[in-house]
C-alpha positions as CSV (number, residue, x, y, z in Angstrom):
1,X,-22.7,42.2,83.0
2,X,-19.3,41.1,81.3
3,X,-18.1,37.6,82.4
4,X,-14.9,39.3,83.4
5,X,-17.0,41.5,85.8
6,X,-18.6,38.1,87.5
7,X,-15.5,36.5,87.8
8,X,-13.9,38.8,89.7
9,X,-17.1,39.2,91.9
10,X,-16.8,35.4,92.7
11,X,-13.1,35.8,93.9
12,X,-13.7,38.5,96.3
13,X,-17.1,36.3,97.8
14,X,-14.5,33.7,98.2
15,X,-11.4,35.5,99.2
16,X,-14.0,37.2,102.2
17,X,-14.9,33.6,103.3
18,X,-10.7,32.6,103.2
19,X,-8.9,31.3,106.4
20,X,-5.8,30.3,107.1
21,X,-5.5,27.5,109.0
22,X,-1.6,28.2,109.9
23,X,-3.5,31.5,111.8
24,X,-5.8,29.1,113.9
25,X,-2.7,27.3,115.0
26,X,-1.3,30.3,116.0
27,X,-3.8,31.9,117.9
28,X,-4.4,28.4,120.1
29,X,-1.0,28.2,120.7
30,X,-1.3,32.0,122.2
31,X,-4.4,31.3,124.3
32,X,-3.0,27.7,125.6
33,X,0.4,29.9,126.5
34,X,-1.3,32.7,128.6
35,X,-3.7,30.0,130.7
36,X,-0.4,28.5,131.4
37,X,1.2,31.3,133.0
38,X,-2.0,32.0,134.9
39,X,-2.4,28.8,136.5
40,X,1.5,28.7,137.4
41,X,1.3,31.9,139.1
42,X,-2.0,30.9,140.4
43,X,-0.4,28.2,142.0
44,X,3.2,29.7,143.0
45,X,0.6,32.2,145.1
46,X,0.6,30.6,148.6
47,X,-0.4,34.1,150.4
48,X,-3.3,33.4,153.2
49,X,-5.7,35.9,154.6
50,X,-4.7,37.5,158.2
51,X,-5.8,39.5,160.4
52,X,-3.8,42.6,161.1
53,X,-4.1,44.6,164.7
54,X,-5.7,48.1,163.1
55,X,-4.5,50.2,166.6
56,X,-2.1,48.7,169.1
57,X,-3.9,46.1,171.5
58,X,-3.1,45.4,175.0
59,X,-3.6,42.7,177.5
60,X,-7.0,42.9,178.5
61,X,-8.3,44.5,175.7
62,X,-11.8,42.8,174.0
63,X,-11.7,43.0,170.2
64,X,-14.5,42.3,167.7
65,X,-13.7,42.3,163.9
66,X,-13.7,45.8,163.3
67,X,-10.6,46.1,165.0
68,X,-8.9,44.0,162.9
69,X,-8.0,44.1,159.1
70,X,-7.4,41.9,156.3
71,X,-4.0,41.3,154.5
72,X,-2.6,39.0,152.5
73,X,0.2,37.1,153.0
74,X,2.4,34.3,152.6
75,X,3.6,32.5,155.3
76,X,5.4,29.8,154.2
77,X,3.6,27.0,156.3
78,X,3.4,29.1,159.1
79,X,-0.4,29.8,158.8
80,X,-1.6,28.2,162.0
81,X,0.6,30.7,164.2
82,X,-1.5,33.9,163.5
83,X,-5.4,34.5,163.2
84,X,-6.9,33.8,160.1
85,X,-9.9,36.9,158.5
86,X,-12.4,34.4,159.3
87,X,-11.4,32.7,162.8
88,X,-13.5,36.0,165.0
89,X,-16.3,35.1,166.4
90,X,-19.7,37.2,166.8
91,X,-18.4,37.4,170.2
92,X,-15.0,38.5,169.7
93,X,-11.8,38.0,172.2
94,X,-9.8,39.1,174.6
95,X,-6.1,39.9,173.9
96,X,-3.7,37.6,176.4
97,X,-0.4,39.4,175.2
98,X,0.1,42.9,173.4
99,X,-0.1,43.7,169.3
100,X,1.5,46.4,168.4
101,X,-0.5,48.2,165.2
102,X,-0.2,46.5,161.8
103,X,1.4,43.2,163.1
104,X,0.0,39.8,162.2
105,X,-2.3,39.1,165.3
106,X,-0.8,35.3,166.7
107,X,-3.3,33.2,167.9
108,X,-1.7,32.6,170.9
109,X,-2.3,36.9,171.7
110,X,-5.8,35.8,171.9
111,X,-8.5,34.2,174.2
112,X,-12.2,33.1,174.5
113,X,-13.9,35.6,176.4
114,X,-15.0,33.4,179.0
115,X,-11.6,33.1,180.4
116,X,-11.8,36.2,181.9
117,X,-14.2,34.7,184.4
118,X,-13.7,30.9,184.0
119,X,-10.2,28.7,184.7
120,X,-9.6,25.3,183.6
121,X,-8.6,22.9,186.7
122,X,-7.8,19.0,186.6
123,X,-9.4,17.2,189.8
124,X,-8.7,13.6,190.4
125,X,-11.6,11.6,192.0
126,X,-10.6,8.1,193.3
127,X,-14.3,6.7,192.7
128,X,-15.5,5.9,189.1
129,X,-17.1,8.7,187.7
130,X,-21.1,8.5,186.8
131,X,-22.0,7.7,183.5
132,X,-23.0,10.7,182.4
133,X,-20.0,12.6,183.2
134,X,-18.6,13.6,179.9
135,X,-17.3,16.5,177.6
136,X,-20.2,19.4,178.3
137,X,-21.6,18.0,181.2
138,X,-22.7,19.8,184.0
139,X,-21.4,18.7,187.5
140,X,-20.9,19.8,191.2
141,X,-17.8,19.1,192.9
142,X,-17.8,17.8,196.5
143,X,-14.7,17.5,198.7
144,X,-14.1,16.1,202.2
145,X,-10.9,17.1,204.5
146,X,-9.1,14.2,205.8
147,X,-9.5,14.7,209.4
148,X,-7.5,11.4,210.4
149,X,-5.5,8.7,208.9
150,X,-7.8,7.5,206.4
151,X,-11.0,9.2,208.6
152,X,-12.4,11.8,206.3
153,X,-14.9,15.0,208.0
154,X,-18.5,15.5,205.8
155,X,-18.3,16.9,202.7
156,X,-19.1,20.2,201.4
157,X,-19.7,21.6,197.8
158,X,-16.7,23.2,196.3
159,X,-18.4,24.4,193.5
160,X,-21.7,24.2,191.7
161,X,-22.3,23.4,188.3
162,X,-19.3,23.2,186.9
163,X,-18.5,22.3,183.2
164,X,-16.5,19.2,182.2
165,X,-14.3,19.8,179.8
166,X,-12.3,16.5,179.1
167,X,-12.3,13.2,181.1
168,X,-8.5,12.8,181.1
169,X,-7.3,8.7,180.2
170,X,-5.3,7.0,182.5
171,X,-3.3,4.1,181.4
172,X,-0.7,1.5,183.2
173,X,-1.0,0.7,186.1
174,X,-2.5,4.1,187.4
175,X,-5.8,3.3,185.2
176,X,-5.7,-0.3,187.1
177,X,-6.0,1.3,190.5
178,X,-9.5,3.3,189.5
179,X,-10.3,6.5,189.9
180,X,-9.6,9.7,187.6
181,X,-8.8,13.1,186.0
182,X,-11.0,15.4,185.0
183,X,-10.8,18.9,183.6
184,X,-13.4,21.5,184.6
185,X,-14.2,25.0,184.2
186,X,-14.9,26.8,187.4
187,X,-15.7,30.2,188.5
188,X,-12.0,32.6,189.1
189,X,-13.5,33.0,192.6
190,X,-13.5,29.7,193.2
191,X,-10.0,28.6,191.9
192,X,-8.0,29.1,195.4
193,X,-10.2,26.9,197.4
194,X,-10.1,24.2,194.6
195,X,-6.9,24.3,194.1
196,X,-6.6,24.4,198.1
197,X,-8.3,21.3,198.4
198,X,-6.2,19.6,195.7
199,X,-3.3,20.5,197.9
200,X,-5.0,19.0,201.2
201,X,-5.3,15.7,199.2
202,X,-9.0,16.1,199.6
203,X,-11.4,13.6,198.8
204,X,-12.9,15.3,195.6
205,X,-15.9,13.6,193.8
206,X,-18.1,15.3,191.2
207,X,-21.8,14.5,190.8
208,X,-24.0,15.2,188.0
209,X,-26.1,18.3,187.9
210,X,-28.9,16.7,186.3
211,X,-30.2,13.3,185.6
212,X,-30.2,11.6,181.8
213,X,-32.7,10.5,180.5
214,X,-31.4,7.6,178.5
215,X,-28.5,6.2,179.7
């Protein structure tokens, strides 16, 4: 083999193994560009999933998931105002106001199914309430007819087992005088005779259902 034949052997093995580090530059300088318009677009996208009425809902109506639909939107802060794809429950809800089909569903079109049968009502008792009357407890509420000026008749249960929802704060001079305000749910059926008997200025106490043990 002629030296002329080796040498040019040896500068195509090296011309195989050449790079260019001007090329290297180059190519970073691509890849760093394109990750830099992903992550501005990535974060100019402020769309939100939403659930979207599939059929047009009416008042009344109970809806699960698979009468709604997913879409993304953007709405500009306004996110809170409609139902969110992953805000249904197992249990679904029960429209309050009518959809028509493909609008946003608000959240405000939408209940708990339990308020078809249960109400919320505020009672104020002038005794202090029991210890264990709290959020979630379980209470009955008594109320007595004034029959006189300060003479009250026995008292009767308005309705049993109700739930406490809130014990409701009093401050000034209204917390000084005891007493207070608590929200309940109660039976529909029983709403006109409660709120009946907050009318009548009745003397309303709630006792618990059940007795803690500790506390």
């Amino acid at each position: 083999m002629s030296s002329t034949t080796t040498s040019r052997q040896k500068e195509g093995r090296s011309r195989s193994w050449w790079f260019d580090p001007r090329f290297a530059i180059g190519l970073g300088l691509v890849v760093v560009s394109v990750l830099g318009v992903l992550a501005l677009v990535s974060a100019a996208d402020t769309s939100v999933q939403v659930a979207v009425a599939r059929s047009a809902l009416s008042p009344g109506d109970r809806i699960d998931a698979g009468d709604l639909v997913t879409q993304s939107v953007r709405l500009d802060g306004a996110e809170t105002r409609y139902l969110s794809s992953d805000e249904v429950p197992d249990a679904g809800f029960v429209v309050t106001r009518a959809v028509s089909a493909g609008e946003l569903v608000p959240a405000s079109a939408v209940g708990n199914p339990a308020g078809v049968r249960l109400a919320s009502v505020v009672v104020s008792v002038q005794s202090e309430l029991a210890r264990s009357i709290a959020a979630g407890a379980s209470v009955d509420l008594w109320s007595a007819h004034e029959t006189e000026n300060g003479v009250f008749g026995p008292p009767a249960v308005l309705v049993s087992s109700a739930t406490v929802v809130r014990v409701v704060q009093r401050d000034g001079i209204i917390a000084d005088r005891g007493g207070a305000s608590v929200e309940v749910l109660v039976p529909r059926t029983k709403i006109a005779r409660v709120l009946e008997a907050i009318a009548n200025q009745d003397a309303i106490s709630l006792v618990p259902v059940s007795i803690p043990v500790k506390g």
